[in-house]
mmCIF file of the N, C-alpha and C atoms, coordinates in Angstrom:
data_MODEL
# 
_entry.id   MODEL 
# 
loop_
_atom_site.group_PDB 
_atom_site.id 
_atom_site.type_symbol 
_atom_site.label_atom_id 
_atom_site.label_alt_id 
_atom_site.label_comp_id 
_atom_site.label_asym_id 
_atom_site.label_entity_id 
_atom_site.label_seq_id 
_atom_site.pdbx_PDB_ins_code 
_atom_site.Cartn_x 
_atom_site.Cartn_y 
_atom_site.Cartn_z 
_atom_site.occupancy 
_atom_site.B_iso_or_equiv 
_atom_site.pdbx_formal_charge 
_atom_site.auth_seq_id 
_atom_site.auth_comp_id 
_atom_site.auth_asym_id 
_atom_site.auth_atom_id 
_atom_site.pdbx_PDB_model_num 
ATOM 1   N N  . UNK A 1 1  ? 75.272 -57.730 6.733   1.00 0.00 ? 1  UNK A N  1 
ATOM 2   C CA . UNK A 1 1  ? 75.364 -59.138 7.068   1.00 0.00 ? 1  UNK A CA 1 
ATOM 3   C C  . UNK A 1 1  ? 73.977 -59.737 7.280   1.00 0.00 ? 1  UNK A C  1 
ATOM 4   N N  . UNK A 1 2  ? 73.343 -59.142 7.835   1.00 0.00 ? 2  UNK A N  1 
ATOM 5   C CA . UNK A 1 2  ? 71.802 -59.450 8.328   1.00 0.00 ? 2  UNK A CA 1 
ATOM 6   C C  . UNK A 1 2  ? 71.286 -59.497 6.729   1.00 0.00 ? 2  UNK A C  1 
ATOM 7   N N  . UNK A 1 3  ? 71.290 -58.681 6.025   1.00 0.00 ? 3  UNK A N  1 
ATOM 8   C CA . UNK A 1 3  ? 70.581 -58.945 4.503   1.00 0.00 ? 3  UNK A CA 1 
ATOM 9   C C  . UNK A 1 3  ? 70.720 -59.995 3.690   1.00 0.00 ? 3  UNK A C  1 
ATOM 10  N N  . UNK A 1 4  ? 72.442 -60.242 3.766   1.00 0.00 ? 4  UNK A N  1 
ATOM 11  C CA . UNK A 1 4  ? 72.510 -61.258 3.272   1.00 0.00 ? 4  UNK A CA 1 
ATOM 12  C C  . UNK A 1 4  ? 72.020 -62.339 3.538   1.00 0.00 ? 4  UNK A C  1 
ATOM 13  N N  . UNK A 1 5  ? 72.495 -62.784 5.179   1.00 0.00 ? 5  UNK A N  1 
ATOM 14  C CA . UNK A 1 5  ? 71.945 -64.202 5.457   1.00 0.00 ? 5  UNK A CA 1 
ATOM 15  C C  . UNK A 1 5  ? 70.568 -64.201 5.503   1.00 0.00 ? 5  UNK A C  1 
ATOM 16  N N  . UNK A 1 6  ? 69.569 -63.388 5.095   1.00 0.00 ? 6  UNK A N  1 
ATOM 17  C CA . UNK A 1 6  ? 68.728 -63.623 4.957   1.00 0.00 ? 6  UNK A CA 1 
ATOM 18  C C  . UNK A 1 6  ? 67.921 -63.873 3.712   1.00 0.00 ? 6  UNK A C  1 
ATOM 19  N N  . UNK A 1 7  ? 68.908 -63.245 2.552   1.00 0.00 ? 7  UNK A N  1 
ATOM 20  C CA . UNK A 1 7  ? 68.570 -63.700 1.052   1.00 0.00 ? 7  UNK A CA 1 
ATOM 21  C C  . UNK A 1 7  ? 68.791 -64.901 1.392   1.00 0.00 ? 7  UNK A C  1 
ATOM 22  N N  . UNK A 1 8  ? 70.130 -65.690 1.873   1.00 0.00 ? 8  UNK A N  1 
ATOM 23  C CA . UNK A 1 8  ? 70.124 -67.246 1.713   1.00 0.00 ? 8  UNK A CA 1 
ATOM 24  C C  . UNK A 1 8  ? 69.654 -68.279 2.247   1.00 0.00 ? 8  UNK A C  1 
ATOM 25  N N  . UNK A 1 9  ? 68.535 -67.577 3.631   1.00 0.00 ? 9  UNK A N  1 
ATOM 26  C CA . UNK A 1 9  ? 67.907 -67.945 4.750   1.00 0.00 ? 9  UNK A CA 1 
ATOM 27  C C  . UNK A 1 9  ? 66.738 -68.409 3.910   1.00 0.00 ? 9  UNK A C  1 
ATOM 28  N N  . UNK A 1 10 ? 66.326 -67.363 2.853   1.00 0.00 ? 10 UNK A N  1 
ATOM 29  C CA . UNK A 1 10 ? 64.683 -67.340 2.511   1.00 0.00 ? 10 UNK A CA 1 
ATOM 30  C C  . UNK A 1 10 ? 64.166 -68.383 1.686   1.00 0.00 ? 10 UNK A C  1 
ATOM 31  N N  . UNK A 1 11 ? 64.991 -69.690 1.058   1.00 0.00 ? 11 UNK A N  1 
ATOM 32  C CA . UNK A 1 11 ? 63.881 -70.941 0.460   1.00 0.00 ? 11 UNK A CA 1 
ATOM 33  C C  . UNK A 1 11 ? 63.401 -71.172 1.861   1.00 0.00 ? 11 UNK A C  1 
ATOM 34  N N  . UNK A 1 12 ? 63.752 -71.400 2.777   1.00 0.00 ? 12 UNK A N  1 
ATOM 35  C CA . UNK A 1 12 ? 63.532 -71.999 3.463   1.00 0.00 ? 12 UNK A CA 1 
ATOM 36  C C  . UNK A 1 12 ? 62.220 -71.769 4.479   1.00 0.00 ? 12 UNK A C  1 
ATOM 37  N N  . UNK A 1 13 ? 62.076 -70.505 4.254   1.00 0.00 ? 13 UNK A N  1 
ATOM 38  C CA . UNK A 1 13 ? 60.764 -69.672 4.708   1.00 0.00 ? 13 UNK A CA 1 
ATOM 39  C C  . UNK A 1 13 ? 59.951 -70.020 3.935   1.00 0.00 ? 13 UNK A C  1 
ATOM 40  N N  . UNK A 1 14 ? 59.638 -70.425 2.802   1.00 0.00 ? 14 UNK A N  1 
ATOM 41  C CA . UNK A 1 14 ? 59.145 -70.456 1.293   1.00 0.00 ? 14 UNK A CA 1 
ATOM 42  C C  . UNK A 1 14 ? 57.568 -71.479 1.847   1.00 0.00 ? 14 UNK A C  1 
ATOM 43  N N  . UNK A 1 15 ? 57.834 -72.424 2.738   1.00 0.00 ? 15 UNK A N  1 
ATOM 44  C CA . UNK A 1 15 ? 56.303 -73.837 3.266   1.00 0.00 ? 15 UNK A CA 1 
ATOM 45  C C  . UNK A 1 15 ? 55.853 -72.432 4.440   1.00 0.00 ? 15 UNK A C  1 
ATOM 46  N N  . UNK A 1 16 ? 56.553 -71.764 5.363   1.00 0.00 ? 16 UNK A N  1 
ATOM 47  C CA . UNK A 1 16 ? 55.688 -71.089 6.101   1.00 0.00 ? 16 UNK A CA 1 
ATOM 48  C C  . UNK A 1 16 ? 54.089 -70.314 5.417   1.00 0.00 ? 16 UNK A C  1 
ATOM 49  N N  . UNK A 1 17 ? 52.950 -70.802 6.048   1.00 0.00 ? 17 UNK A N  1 
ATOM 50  C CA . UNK A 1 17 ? 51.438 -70.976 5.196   1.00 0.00 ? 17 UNK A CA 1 
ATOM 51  C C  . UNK A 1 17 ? 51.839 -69.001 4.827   1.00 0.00 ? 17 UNK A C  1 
ATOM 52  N N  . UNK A 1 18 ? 52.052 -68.210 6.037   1.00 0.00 ? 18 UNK A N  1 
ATOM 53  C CA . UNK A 1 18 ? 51.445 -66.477 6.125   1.00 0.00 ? 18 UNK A CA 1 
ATOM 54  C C  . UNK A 1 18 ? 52.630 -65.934 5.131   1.00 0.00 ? 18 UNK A C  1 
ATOM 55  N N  . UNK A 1 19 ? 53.522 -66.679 4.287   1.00 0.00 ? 19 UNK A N  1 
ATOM 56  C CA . UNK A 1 19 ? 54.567 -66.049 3.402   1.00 0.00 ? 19 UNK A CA 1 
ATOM 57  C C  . UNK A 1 19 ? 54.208 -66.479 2.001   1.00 0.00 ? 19 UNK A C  1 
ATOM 58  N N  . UNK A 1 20 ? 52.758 -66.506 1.702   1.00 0.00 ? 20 UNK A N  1 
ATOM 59  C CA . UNK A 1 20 ? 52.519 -67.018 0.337   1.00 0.00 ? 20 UNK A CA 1 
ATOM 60  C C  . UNK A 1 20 ? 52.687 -65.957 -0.761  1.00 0.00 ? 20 UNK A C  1 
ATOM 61  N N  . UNK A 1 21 ? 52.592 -66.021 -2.020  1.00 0.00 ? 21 UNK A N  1 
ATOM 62  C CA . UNK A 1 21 ? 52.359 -64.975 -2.566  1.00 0.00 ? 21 UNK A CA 1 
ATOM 63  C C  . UNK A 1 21 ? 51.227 -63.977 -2.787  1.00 0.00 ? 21 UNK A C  1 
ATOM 64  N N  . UNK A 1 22 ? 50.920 -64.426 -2.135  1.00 0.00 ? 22 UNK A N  1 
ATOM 65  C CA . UNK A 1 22 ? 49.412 -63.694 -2.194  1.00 0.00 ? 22 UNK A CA 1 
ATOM 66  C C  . UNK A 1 22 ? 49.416 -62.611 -0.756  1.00 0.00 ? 22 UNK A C  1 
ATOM 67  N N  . UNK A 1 23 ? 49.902 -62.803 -0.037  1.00 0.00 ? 23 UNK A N  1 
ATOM 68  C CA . UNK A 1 23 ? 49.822 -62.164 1.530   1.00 0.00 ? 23 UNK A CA 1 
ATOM 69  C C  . UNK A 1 23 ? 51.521 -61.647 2.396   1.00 0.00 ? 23 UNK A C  1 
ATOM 70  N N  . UNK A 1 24 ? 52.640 -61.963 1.058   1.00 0.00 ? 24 UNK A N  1 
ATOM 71  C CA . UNK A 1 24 ? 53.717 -61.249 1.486   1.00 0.00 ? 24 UNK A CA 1 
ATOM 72  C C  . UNK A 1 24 ? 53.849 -59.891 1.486   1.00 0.00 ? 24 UNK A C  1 
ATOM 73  N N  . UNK A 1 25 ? 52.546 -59.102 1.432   1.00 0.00 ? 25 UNK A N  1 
ATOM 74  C CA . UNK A 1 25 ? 52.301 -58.060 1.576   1.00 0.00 ? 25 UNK A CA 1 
ATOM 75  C C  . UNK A 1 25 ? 52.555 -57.361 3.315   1.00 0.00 ? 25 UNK A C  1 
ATOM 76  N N  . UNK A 1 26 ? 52.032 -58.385 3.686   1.00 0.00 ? 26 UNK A N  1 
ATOM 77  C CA . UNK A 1 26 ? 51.646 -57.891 4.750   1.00 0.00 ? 26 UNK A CA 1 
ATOM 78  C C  . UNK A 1 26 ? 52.636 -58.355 5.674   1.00 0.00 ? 26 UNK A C  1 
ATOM 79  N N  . UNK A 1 27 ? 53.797 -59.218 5.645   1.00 0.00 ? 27 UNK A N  1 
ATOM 80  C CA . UNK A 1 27 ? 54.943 -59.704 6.170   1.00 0.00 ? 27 UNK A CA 1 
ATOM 81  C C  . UNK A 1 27 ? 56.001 -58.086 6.416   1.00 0.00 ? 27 UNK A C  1 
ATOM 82  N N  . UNK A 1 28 ? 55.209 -57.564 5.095   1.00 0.00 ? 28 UNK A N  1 
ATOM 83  C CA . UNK A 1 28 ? 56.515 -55.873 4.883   1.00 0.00 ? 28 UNK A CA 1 
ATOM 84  C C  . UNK A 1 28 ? 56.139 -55.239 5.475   1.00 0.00 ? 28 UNK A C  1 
ATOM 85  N N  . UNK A 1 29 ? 54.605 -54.822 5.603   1.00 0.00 ? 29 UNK A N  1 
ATOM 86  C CA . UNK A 1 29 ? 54.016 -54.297 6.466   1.00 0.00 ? 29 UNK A CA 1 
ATOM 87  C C  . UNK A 1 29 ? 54.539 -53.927 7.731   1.00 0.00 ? 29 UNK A C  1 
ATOM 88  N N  . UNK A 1 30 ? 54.466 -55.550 8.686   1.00 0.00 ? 30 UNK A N  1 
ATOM 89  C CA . UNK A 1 30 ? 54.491 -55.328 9.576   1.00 0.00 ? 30 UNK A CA 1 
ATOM 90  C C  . UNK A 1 30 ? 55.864 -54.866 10.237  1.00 0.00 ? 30 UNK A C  1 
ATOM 91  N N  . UNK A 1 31 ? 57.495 -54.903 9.031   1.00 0.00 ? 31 UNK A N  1 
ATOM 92  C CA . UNK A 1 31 ? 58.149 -54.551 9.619   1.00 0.00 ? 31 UNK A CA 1 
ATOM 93  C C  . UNK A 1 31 ? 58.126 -53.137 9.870   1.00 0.00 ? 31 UNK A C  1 
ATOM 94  N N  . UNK A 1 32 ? 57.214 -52.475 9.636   1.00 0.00 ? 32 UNK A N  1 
ATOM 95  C CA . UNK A 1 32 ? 57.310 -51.040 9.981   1.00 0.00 ? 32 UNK A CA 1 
ATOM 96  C C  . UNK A 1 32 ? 57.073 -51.239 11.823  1.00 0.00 ? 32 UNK A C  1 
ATOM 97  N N  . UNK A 1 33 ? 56.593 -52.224 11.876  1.00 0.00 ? 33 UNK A N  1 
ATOM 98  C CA . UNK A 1 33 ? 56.751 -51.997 13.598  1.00 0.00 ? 33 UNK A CA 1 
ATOM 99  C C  . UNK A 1 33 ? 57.828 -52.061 14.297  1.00 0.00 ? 33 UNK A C  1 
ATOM 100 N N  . UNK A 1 34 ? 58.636 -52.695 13.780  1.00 0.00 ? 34 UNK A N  1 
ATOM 101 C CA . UNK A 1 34 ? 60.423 -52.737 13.736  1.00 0.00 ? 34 UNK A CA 1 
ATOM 102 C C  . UNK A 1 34 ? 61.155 -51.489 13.928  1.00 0.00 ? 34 UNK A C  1 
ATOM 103 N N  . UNK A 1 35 ? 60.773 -50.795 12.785  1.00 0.00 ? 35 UNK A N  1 
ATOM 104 C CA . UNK A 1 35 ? 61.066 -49.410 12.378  1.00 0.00 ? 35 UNK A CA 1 
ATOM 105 C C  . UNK A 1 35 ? 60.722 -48.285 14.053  1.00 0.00 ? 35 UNK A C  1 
ATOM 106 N N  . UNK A 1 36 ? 58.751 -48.473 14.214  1.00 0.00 ? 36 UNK A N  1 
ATOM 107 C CA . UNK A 1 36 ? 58.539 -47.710 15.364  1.00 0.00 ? 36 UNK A CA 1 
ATOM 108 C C  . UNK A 1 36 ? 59.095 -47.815 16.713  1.00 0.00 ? 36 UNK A C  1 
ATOM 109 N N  . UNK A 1 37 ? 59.428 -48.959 16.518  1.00 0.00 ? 37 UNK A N  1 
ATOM 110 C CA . UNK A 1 37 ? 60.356 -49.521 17.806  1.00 0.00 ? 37 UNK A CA 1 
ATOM 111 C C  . UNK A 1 37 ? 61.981 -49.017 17.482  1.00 0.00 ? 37 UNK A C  1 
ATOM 112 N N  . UNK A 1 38 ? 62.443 -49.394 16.789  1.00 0.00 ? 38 UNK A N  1 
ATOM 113 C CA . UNK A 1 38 ? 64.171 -48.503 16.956  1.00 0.00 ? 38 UNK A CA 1 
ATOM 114 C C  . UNK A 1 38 ? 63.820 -47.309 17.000  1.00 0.00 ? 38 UNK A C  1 
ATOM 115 N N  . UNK A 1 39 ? 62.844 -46.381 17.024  1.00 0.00 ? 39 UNK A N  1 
ATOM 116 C CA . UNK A 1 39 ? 62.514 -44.572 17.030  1.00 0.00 ? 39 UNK A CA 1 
ATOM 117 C C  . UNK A 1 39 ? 62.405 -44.437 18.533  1.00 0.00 ? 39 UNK A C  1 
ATOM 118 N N  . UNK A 1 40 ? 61.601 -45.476 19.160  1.00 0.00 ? 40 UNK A N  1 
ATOM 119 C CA . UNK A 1 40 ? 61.891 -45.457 20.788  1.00 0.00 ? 40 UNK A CA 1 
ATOM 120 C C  . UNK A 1 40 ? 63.144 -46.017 21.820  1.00 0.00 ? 40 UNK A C  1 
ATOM 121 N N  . UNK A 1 41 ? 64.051 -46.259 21.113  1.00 0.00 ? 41 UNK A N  1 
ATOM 122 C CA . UNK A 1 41 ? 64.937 -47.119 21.465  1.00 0.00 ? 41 UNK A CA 1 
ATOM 123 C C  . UNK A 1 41 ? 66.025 -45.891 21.793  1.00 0.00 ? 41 UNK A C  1 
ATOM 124 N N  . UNK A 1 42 ? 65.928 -44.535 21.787  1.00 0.00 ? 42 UNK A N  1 
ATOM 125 C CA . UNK A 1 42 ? 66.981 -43.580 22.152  1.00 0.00 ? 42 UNK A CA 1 
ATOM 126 C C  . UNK A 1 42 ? 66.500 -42.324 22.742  1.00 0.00 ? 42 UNK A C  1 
ATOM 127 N N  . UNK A 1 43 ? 65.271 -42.711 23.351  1.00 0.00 ? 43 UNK A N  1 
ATOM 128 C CA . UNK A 1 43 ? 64.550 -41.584 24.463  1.00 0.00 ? 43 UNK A CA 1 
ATOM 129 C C  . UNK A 1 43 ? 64.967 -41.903 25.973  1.00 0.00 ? 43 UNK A C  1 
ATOM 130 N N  . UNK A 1 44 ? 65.645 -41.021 26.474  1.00 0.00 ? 44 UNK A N  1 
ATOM 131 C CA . UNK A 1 44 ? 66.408 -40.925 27.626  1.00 0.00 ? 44 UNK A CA 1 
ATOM 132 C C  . UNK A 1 44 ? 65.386 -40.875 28.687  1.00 0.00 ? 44 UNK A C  1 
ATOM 133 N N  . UNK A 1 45 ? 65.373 -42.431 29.823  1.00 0.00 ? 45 UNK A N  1 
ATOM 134 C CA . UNK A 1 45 ? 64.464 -41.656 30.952  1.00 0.00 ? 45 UNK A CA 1 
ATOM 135 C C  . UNK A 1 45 ? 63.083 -42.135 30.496  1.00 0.00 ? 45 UNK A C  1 
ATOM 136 N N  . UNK A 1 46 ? 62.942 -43.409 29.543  1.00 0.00 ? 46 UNK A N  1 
ATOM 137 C CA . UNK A 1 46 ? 61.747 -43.702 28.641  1.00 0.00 ? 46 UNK A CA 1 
ATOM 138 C C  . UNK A 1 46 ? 61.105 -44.236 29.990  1.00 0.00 ? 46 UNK A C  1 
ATOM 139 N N  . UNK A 1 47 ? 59.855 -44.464 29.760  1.00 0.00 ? 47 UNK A N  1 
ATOM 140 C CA . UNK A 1 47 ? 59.073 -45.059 30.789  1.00 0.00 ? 47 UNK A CA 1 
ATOM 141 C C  . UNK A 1 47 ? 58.147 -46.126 30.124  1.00 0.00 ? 47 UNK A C  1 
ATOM 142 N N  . UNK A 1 48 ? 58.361 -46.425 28.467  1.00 0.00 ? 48 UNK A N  1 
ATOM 143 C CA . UNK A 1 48 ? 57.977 -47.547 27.557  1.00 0.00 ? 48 UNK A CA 1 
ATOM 144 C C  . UNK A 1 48 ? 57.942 -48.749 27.920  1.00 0.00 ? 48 UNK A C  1 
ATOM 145 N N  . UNK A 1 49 ? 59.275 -49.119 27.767  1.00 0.00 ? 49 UNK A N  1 
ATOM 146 C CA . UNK A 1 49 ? 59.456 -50.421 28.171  1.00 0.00 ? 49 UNK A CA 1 
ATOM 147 C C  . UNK A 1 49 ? 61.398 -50.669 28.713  1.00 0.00 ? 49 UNK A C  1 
ATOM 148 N N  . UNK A 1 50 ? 61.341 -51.627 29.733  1.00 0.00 ? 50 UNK A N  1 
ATOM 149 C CA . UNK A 1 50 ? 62.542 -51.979 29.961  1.00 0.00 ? 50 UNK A CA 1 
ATOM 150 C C  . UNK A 1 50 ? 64.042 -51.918 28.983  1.00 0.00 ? 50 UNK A C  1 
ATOM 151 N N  . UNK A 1 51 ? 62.755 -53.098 28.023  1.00 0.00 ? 51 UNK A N  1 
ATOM 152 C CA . UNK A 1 51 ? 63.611 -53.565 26.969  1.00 0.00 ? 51 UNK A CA 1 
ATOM 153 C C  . UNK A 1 51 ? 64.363 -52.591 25.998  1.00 0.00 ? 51 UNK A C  1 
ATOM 154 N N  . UNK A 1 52 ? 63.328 -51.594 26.078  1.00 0.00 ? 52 UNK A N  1 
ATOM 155 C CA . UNK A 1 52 ? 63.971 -50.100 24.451  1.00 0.00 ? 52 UNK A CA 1 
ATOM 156 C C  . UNK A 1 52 ? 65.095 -49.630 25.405  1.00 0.00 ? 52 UNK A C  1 
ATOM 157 N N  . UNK A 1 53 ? 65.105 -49.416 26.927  1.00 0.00 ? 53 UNK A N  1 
ATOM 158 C CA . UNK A 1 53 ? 65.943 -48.770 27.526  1.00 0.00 ? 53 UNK A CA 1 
ATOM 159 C C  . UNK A 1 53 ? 67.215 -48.979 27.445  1.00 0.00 ? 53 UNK A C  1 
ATOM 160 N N  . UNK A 1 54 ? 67.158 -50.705 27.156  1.00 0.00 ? 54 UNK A N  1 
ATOM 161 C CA . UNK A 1 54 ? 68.780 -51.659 27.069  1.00 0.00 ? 54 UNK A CA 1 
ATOM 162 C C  . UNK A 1 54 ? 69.337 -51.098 25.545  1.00 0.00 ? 54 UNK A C  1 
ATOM 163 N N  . UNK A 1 55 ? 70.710 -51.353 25.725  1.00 0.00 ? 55 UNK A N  1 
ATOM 164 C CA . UNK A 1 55 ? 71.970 -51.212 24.961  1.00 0.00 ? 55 UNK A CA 1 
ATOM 165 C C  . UNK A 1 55 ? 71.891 -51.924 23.866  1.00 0.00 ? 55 UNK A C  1 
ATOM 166 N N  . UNK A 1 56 ? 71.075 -53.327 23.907  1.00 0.00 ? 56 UNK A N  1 
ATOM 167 C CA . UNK A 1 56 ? 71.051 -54.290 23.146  1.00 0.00 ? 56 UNK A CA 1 
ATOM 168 C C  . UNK A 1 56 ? 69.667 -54.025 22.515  1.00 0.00 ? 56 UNK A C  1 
ATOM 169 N N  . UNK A 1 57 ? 69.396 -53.124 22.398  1.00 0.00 ? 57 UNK A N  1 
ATOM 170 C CA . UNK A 1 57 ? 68.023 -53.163 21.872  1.00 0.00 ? 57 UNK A CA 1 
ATOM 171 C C  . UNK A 1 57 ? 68.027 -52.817 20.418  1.00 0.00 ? 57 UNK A C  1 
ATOM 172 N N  . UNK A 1 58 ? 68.342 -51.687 20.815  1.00 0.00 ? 58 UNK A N  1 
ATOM 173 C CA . UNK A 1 58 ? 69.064 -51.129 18.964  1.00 0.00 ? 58 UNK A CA 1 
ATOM 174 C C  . UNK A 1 58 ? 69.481 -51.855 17.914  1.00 0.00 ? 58 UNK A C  1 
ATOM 175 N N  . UNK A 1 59 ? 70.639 -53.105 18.609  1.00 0.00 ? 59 UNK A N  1 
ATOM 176 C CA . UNK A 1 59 ? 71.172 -54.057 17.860  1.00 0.00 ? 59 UNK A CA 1 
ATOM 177 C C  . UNK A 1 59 ? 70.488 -55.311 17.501  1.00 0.00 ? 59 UNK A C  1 
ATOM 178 N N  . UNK A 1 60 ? 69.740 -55.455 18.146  1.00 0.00 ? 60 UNK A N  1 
ATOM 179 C CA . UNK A 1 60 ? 68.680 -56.707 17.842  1.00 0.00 ? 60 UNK A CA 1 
ATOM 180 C C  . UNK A 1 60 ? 67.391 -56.015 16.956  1.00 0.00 ? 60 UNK A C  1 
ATOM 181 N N  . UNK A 1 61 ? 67.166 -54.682 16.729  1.00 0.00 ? 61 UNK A N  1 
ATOM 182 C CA . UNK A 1 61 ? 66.167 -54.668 15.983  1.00 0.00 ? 61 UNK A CA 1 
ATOM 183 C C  . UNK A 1 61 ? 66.399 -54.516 14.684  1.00 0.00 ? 61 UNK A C  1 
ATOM 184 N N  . UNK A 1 62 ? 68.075 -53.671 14.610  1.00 0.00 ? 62 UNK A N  1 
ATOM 185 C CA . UNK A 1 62 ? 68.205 -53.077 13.503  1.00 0.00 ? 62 UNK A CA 1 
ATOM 186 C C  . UNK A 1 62 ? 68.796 -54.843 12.736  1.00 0.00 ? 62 UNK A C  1 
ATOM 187 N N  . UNK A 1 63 ? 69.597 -55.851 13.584  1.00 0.00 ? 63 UNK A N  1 
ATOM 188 C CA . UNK A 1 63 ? 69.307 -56.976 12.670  1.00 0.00 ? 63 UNK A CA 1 
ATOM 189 C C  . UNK A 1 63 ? 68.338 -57.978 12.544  1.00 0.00 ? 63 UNK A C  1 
ATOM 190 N N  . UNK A 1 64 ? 67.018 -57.757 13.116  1.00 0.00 ? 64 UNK A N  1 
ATOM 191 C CA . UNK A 1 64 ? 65.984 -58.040 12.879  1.00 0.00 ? 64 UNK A CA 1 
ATOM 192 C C  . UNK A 1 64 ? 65.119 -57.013 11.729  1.00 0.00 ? 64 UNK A C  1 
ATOM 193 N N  . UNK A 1 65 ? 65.981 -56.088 11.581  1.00 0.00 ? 65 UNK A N  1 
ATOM 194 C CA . UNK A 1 65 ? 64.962 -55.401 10.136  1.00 0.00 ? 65 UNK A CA 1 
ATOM 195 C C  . UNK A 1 65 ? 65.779 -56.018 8.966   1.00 0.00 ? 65 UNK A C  1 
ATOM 196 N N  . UNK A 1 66 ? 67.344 -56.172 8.726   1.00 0.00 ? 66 UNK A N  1 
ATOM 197 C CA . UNK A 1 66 ? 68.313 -56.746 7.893   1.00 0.00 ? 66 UNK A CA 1 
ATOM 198 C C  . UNK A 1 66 ? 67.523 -58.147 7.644   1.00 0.00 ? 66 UNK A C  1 
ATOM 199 N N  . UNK A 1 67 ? 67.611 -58.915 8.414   1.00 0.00 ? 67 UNK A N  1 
ATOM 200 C CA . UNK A 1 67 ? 67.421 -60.264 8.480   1.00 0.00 ? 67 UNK A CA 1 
ATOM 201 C C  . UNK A 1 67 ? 65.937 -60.190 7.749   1.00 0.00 ? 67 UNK A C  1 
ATOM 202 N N  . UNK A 1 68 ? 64.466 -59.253 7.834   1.00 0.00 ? 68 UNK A N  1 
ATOM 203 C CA . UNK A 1 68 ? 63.656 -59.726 7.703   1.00 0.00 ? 68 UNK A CA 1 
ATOM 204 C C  . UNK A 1 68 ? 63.878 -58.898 6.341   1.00 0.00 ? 68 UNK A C  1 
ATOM 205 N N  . UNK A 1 69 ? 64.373 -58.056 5.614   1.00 0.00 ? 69 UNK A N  1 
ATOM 206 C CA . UNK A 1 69 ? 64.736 -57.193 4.561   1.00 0.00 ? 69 UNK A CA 1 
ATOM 207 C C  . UNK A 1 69 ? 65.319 -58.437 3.137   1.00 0.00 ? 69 UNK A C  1 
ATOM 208 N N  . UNK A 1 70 ? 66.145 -58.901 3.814   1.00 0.00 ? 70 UNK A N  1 
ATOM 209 C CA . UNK A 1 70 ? 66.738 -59.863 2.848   1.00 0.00 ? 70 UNK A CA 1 
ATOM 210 C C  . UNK A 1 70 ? 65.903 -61.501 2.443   1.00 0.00 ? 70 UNK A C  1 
ATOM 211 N N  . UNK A 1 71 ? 64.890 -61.593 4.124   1.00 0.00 ? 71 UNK A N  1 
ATOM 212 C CA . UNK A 1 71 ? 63.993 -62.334 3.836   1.00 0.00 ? 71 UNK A CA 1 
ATOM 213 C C  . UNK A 1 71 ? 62.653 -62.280 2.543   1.00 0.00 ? 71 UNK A C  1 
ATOM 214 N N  . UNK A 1 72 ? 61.941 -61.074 3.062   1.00 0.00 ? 72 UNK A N  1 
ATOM 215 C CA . UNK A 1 72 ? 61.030 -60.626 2.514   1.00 0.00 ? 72 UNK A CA 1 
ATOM 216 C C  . UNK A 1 72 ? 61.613 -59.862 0.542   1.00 0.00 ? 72 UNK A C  1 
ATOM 217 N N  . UNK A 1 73 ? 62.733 -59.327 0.324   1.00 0.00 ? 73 UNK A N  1 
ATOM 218 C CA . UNK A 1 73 ? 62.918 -59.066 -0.765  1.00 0.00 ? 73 UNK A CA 1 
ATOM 219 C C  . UNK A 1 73 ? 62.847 -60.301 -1.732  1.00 0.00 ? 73 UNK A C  1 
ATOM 220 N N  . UNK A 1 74 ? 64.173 -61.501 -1.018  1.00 0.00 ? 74 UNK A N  1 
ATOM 221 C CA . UNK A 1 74 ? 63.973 -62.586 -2.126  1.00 0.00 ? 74 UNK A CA 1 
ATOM 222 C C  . UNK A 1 74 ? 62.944 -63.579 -1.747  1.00 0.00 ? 74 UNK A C  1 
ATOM 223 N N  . UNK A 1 75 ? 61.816 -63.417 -0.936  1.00 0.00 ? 75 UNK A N  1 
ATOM 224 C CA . UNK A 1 75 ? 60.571 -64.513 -1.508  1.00 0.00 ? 75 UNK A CA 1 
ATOM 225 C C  . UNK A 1 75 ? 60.175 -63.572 -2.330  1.00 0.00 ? 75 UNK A C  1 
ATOM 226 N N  . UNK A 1 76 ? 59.836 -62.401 -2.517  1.00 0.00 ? 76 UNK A N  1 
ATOM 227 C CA . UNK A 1 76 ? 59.381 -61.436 -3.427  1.00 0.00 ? 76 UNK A CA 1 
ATOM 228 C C  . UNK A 1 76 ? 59.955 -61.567 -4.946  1.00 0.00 ? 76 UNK A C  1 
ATOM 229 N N  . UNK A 1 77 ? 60.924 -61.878 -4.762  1.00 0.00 ? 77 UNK A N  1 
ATOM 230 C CA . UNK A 1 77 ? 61.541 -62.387 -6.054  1.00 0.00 ? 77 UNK A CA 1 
ATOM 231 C C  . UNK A 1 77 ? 61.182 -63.751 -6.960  1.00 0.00 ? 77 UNK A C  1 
ATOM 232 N N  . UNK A 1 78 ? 61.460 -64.356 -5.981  1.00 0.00 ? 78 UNK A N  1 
ATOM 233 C CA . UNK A 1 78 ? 61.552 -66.010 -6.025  1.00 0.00 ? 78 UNK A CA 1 
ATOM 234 C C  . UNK A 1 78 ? 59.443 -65.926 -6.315  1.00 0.00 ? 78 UNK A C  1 
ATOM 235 N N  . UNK A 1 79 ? 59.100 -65.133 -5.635  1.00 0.00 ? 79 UNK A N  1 
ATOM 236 C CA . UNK A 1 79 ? 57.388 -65.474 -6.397  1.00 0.00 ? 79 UNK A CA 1 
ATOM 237 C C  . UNK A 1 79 ? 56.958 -64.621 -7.393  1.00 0.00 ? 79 UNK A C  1 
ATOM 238 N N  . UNK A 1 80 ? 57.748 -63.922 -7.913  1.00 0.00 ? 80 UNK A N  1 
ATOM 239 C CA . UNK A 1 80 ? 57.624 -62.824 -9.017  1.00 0.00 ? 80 UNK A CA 1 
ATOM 240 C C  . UNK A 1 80 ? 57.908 -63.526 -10.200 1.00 0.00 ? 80 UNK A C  1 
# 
């Protein structure tokens, strides 16, 4: 669900200046920090952060990687 609405989300990202074609490189990039963050999100007893500790954490990142997945594929398209 997150992928999708974000293929149909993405003209609309299209005027943001840091999503040009030239530098949507680095939009993919950074979801790998997404990634390092759901890897901490199931250490028991974490002393990280509050937030990885919550229930809701998991679920907000993993559709924040969907959402930015479906973003970042079709401007990739749409500037290809």
């Amino acid at each position: 669900a997150g992928d999708f609405i974000g293929r149909v989300t993405a003209p609309y990202f299209r005027g943001i200046p840091t999503l040009n074609p030239h530098d949507i490189y680095i939009s993919a990039l950074l979801r790998s920090i997404i990634s390092i963050l759901l890897l901490f999100t199931n250490i028991p007893d974490s002393q990280v952060s509050t937030f990885l500790s919550n229930d809701s954490a998991p679920i907000v990142l993993i559709t924040l990687l969907g959402l930015t997945n479906g973003i970042i594929a079709n401007l990739s398209m749409m500037y290809g």
